[in-house]
C-alpha positions in Angstrom: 8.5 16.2 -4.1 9.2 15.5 -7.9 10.3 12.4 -9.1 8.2 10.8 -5.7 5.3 9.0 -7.7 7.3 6.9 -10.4 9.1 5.8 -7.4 6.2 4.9 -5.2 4.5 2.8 -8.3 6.6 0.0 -7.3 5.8 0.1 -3.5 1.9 1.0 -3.4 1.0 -2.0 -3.5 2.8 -3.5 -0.1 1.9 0.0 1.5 -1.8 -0.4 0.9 -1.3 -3.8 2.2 0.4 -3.0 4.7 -2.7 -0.1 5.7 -5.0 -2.7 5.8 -3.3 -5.2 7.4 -4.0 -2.7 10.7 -6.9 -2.8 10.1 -10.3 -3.8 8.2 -11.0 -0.8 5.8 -11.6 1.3 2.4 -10.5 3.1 -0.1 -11.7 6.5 0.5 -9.9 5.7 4.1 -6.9 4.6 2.8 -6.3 7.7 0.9 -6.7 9.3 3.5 -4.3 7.1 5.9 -1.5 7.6 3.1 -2.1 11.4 2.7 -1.3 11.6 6.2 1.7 10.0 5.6 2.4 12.3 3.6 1.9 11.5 0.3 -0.2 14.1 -0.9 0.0 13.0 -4.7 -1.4 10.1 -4.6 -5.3 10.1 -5.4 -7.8 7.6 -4.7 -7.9 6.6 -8.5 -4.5 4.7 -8.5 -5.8 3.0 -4.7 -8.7 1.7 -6.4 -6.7 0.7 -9.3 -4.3 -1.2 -6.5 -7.6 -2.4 -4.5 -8.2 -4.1 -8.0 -5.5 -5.8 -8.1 -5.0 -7.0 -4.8 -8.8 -8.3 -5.1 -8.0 -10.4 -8.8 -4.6 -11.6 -7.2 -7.0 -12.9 -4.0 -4.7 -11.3 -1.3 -7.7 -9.7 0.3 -11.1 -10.3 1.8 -13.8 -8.0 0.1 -17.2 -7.7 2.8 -19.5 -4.9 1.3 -21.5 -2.9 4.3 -24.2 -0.2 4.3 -22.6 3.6 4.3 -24.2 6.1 6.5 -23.8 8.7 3.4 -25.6 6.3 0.4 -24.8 2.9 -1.5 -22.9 0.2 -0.1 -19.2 0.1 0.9 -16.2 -2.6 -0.3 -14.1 -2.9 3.1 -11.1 -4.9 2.6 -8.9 -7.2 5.1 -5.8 -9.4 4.9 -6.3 -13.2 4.0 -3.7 -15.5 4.9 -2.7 -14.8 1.1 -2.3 -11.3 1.7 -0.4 -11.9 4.8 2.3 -13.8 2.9 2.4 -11.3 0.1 2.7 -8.3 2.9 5.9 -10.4 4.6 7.3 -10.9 1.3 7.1 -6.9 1.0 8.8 -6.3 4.2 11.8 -8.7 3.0 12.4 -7.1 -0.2 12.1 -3.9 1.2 15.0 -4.5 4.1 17.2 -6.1 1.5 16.7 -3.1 -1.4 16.4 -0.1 1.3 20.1 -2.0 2.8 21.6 -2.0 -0.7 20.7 1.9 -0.8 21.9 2.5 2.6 25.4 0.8 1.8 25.5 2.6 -1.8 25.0 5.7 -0.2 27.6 4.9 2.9 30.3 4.0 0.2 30.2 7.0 -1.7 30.2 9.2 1.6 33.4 7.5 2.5 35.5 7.6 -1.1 
């Protein structure tokens, strides 16, 4: 869908948060995870770029593990930092996604 990725820039972050809050894992997995969810367009060069981030801002637990296909693997989990930062998500997104919902609703009804 055009128009989909400069939207999703400013909700990456809580989603990939929100991925690994389910479970302990990496990037080549959640790429995967959010292709599934259908969105296609977005490549694992912007998750690693969010991985980054969320590693400098200390909102997740970095373990590195032996691959069965070659060098060692960064798996990431929620801290307790991360866990605030993922709630904090959720809240923002129910009080912008309501804002949009009654927008919307108010124009169907004029």
């Amino acid at each position: 869908m055009n128009g989909i990725t400069e939207m999703l820039k400013g909700v990456l972050e809580g989603m990939i948060l929100e991925i690994i809050n389910q479970h302990e894992t990496y990037g080549y997995e959640i790429t995967n995870n959010l292709q599934k969810y259908g969105f296609e367009d977005i490549v694992e060069g912007t998750v690693y770029t969010v991985l980054l981030r969320l590693e400098k801002k200390k909102l997740v637990t970095v373990t590195k593990k032996k691959s069965s296909l070659g060098p060692m693997r960064k798996f990431y989990s929620l801290n307790e930092a991360g866990e605030n930062e993922l709630a904090l998500f959720w809240q923002r997104w129910e009080f912008i996604s309501g804002q949009i919902d009654k927008l919307k609703e108010s124009q169907n009804n004029e």
